[in-house]
N, C-alpha and C positions, 0 to 999 in steps of 0.2 A: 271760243264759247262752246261749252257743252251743259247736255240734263246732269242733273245730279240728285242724286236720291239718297235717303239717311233708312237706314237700316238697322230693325231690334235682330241679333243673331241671336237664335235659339237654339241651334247645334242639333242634333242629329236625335229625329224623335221615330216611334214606330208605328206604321199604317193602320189602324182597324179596321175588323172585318166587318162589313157590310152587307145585309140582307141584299140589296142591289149592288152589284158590283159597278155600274157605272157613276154612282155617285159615292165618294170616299171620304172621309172623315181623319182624322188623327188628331192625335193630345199632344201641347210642346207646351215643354216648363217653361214661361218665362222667367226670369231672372226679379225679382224685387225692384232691381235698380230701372230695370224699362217698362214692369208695368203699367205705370203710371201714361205711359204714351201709345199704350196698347189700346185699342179700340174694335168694335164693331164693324164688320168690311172694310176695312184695310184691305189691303193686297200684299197676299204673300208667294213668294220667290221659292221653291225648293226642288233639290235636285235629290236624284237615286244613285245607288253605284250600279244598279243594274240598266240605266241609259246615261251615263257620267255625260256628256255631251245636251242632253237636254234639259232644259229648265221646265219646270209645271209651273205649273197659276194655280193660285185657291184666296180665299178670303177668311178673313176672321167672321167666327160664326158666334164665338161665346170665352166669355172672356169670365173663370169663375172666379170664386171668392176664397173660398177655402184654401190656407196656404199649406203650402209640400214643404218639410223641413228634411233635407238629410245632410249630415253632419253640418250641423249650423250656418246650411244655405238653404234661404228661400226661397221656394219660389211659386207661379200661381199659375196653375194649369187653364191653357188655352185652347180651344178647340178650333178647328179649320178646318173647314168645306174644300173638297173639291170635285172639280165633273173629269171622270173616266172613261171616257165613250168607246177608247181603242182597247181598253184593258188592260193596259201596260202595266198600271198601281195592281200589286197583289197584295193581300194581308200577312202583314209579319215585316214588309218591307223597311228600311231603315230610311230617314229622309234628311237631308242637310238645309235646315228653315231659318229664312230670312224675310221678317214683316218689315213691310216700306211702312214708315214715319213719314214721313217728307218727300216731296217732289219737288225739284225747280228745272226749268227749261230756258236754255240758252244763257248759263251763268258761263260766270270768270271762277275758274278751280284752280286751286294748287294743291301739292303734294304735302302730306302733315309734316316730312321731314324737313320743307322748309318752315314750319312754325317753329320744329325741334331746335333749330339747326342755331347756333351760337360761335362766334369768333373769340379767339382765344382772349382778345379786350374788350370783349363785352363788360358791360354798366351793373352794377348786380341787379338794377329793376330790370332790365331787358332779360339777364337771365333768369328772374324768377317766373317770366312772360312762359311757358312754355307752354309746348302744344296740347290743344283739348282733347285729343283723343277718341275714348268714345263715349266721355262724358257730354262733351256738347251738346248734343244731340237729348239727351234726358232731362233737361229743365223744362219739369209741368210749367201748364198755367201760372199759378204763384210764385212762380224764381224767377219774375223777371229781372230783379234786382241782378242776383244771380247770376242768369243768363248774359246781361250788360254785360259784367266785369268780365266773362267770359270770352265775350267778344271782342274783345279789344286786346289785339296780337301785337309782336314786331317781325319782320321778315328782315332779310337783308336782298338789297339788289345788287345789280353790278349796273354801274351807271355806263351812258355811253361813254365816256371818254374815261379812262381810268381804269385801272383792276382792283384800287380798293372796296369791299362791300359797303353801301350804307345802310343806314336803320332806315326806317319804315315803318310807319304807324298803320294799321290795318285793322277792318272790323269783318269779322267770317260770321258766316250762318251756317250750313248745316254741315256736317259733317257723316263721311259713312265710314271713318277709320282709316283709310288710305287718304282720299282726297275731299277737300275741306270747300266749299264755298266760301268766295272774297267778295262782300258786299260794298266795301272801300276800299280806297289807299292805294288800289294798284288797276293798272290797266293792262288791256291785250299785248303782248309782246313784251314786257318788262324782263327783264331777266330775273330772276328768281334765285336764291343759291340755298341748296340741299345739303352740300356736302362740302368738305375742303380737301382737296386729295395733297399730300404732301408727298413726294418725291426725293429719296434718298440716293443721292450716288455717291459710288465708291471712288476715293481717292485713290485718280493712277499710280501704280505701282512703279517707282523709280527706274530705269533699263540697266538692263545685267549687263554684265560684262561678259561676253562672251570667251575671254580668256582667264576671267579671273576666277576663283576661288578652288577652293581646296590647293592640297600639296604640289608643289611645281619639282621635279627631277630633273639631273641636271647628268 
């Protein structure tokens, strides 16, 4: 069991300069497809390349209206609060932002490549089942409908006795793009399968004759 948190990535926005330098600010486009999940203090994630190794805090301060079009992507500028006390944030800095959506504590996760993940006789419903990505995660209020159909996966396990996979009916909740929250269908320990490794070996090479070939002289 681990937390799990769903994540709007915003990619990499720039610091403004601030009359107080201890309190910082910055604008990050978000994307159309997450704004809708964007809100008012939220908590957001962001690192620098100038302390790669530490993470900052800030919250969502202002979430505008007016949409940014460039080359026929939207998107709708956000503004984020954060407190500076040591000074490390300078103006001009470049920042890698990621607004938590979601929280849960002490879920059952798996990895999305086992949603991906399909055996070469898969059913074609199982195969059309694939993984949510990082759609999951963006159904407003109103898609419940939506969101349902969503959640409702297949995995494959590997049962105890046996090394055939089998299906699995499973329902996820959130998702941050690597690893997916399992609301059903599967418990602690199950084995899971990601991937199929197949293994090619080479047919031995018949043994030489140590006296034979080429011209023999007499």
């Amino acid at each position: 069991m681990h937390d799990h948190v769903a994540e709007a990535d915003v990619g990499v926005v720039t610091i403004d300069q601030n009359v107080d330098f201890t309190v910082d600010a910055f604008h990050a486009n978000v994307a159309e497809a997450d704004v809708g999940v964007v809100t008012i203090d939220q908590n957001v994630d962001f690192t620098v390349d100038a302390f790669p190794m530490q993470t900052f805090h800030g919250k969502v301060v202002q979430v505008r209206n007016a949409p940014i079009t460039v080359q026929n992507v939207v998107t709708y500028d956000t503004v984020i609060g954060v407190s500076n006390p040591e000074l490390k944030l300078k103006p001009g800095m470049t920042a890698n932002v990621s607004i938590i959506i979601a929280h849960r504590d002490d879920v059952l996760q798996i990895k999305n490549a086992a949603l991906r993940y399909r055996p070469p006789d898969a059913t074609p419903v199982e195969t059309r089942q694939s993984a949510p990505g990082r759609g999951a995660r963006r159904a407003g209020p109103g898609d419940a409908g939506a969101s349902q159909r969503r959640a409702e996966r297949t995995v494959y396990i590997l049962p105890k006795f046996g090394s055939r996979p089998r299906a699995v009916q499973i329902k996820t909740g959130i998702s941050d793009g690597i690893m997916t929250e399992v609301v059903e269908g599967l418990k602690e320990g199950d084995r899971v399968v990601t991937a199929e490794l197949t293994s090619t070996i080479a047919a031995p090479s018949p043994p030489t004759n140590p006296f034979g070939g080429g011209p023999r002289r007499f």
